[in-house]
C-alpha positions in Angstrom: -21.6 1.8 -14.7 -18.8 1.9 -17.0 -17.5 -2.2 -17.7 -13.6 -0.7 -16.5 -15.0 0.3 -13.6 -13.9 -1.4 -10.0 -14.1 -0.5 -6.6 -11.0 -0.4 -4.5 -10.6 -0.3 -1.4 -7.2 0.0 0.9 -7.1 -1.0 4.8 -4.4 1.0 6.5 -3.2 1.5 10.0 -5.2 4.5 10.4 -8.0 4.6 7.3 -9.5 2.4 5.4 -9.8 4.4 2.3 -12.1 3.5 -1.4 -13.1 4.9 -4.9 -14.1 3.7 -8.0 -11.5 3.3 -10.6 -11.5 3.6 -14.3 -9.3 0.8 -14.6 -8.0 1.6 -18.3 -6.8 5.0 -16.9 -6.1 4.7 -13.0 -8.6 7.7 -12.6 -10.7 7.9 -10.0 -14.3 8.5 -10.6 -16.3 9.1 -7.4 -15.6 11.1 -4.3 -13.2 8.9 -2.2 -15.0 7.8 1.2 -12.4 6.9 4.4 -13.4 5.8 7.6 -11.0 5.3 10.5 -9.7 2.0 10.9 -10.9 0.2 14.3 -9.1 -0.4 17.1 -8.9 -2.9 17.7 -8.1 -3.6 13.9 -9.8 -7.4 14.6 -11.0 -9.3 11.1 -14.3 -8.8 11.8 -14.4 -5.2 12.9 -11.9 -4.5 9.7 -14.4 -6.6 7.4 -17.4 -4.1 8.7 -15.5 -0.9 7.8 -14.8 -2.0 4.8 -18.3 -3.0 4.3 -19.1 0.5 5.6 -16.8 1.9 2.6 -18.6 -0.4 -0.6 -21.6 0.6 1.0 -21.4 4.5 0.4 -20.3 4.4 -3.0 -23.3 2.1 -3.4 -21.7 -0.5 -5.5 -22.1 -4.2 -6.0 -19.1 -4.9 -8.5 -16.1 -6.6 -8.3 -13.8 -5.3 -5.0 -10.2 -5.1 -4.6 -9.3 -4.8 -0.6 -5.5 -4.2 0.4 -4.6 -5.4 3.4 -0.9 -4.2 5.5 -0.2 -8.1 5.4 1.1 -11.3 4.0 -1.4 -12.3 1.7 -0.7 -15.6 0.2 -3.6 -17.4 -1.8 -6.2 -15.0 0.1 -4.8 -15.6 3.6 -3.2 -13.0 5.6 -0.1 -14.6 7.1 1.3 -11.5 9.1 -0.4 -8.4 11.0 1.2 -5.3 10.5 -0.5 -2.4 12.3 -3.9 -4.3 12.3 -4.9 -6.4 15.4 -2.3 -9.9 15.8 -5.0 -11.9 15.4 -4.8 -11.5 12.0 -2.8 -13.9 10.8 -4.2 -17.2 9.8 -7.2 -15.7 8.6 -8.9 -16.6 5.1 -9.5 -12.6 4.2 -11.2 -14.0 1.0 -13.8 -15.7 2.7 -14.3 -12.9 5.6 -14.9 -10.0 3.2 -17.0 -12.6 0.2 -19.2 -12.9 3.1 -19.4 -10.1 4.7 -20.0 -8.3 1.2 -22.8 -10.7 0.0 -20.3 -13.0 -2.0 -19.6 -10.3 -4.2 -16.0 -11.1 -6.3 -13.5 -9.9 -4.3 -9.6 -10.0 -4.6 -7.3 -9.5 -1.4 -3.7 -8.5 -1.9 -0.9 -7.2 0.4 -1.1 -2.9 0.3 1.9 -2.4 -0.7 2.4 -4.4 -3.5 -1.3 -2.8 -4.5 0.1 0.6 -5.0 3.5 -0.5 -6.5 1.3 -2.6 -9.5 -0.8 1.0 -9.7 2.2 3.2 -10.0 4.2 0.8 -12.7 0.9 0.9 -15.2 -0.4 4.4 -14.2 2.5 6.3 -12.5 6.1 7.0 -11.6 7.5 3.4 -12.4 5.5 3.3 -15.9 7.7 1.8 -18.6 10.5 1.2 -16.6 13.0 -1.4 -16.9 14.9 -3.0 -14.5 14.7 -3.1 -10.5 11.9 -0.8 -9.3 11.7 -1.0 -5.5 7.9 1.4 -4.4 7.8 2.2 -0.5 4.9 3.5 1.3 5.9 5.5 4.3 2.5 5.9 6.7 1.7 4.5 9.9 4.8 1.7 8.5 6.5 0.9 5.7 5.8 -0.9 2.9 7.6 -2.7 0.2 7.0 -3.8 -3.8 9.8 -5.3 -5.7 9.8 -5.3 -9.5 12.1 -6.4 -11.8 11.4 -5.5 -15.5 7.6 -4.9 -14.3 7.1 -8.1 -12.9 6.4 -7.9 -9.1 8.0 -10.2 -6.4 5.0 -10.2 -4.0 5.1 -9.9 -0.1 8.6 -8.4 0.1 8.0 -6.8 3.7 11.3 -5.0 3.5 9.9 -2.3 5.9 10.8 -5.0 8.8 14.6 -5.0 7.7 16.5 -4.5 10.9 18.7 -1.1 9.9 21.3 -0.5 13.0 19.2 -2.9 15.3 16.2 -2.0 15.0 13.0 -2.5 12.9 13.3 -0.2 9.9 9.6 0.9 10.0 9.9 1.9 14.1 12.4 4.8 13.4 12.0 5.9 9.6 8.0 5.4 9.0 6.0 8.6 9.0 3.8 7.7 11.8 7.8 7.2 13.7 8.1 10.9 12.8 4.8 12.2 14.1 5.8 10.2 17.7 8.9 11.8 18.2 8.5 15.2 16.4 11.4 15.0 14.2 12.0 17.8 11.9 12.2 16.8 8.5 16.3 16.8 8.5 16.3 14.3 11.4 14.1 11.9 9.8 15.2 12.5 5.9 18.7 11.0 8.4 17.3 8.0 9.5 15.2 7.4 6.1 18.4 7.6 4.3 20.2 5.2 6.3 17.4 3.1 5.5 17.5 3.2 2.0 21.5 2.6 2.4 21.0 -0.3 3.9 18.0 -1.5 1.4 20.5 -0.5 -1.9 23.4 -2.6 -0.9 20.5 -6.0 -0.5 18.3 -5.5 -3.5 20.8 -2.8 -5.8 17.8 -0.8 -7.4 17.8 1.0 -10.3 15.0 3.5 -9.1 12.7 3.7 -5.8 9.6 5.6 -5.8 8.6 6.8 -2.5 4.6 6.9 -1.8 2.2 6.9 0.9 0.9 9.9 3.1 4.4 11.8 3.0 4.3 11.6 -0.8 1.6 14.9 -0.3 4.5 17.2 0.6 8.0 15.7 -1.0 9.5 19.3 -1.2 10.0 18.9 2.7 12.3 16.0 2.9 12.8 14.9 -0.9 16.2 16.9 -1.5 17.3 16.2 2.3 17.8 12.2 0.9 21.1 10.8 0.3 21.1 7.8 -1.8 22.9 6.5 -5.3 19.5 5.3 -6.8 17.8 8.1 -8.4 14.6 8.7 -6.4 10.9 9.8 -7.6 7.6 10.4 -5.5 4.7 8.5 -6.6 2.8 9.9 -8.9 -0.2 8.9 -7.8 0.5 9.9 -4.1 -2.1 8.0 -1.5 -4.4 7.1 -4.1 -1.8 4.2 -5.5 -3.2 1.3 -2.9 -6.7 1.9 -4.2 -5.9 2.3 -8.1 -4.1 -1.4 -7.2 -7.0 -2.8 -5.3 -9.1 -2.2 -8.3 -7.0 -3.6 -10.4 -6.5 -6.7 -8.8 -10.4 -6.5 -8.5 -10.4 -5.8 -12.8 -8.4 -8.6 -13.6 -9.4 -11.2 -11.5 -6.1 -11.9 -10.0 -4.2 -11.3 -6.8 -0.5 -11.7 -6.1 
């Protein structure tokens, strides 16, 4: 095993997803194992999946697990499209043991992906504000200025036109209602509206599951900030997760 090498591995509201990462390159270098996430998404039953995930790849390295919450000093704090008995919970702890008391480094998912594409992808040498969302089953937020990250932004829970931002714009919000790709490149743009005139970006890069096919709803977006699709699509929370997992550090 290569010494750059990590294992990431991201928890989402539908799959938890992991690879092994060359960590100098944000390649991956195995074949990328998901498993659904349980429901209910309890610590525990979350802790055996990912277990499940480290141990097809076989590996007993460093791991770097995202988690779509809070994650303050290795506790989750908030439960967003996991189980609500999240919060509270020492995530460290729950996956060091259920791993064997491998290293492990916990961070919030978004903020994962946004530290993946600044090094490795879209946001790479960029200066300035740098706002990453990942659209999936919600909406997720990392906030950099000049490349340094403001952790745990959550700015998919900003209330656009009364309601939670992620329950109308989020991909998993278009799947519900069938909304043709005009109708919800509408309410996504009204989103990012409302999320310029708080934070005043310079540039957002748009990731998650929708980042696959950008040629659907890319040029229906109205915004002033330029926008790009990450470059590293659905792969950008794991490439983070390792990361964290390489350097020994979590947000």
């Amino acid at each position: 095993m290569n010494d750059a090498w990590r294992l990431g591995v991201d928890v989402g509201g539908t799959g938890v997803k992991g690879n092994i990462v060359d960590t100098t390159t944000g390649a991956t270098v195995a074949e990328r194992v998901r498993i659904e996430t349980p429901h209910p998404a309890t610590p525990e039953a979350v802790a055996d999946t990912v277990a499940a995930v480290v141990e097809a790849h076989e590996w007993t390295g460093p791991v770097g697990i995202t988690l779509p919450s809070v994650v303050k000093d290795g506790i989750a704090h908030t439960a967003a499209n996991i189980d609500p008995s999240w919060p509270g919970t020492d995530a460290l702890t729950l996956f060091g043991e259920r791993l064997g008391r491998v290293p492990v480094h916990v961070l919030n998912d978004a903020d994962a992906a946004g530290l993946a594409e600044m090094r490795f992808g879209a946001g790479r040498d960029r200066r300035g504000v740098v706002c990453m969302l990942t659209i999936g089953t919600g909406i997720g937020s990392a906030v950099f200025d000049d490349g340094v990250l403001l952790p745990s932004t959550e700015f998919g829970h900003l209330q656009v036109d009364g309601h939670d931002a992620e329950t109308r714009a989020s991909a998993s919000a278009r799947e519900r209602e069938d909304l043709s790709w005009g109708k919800w490149a509408k309410r996504f743009s009204r989103y990012l509206q409302v999320l310029e005139d708080l934070i005043w970006p310079d540039l957002f890069v748009l990731g998650g599951g929708v980042s696959k096919k950008p040629d659907k709803w890319l040029p229906l977006l109205e915004a002033r900030t330029p926008i790009v699709t990450a470059q590293l699509q659905n792969q950008a929370g794991i490439v983070g997760a390792a990361m964290a997992a390489a350097e020994g550090t979590s947000p």
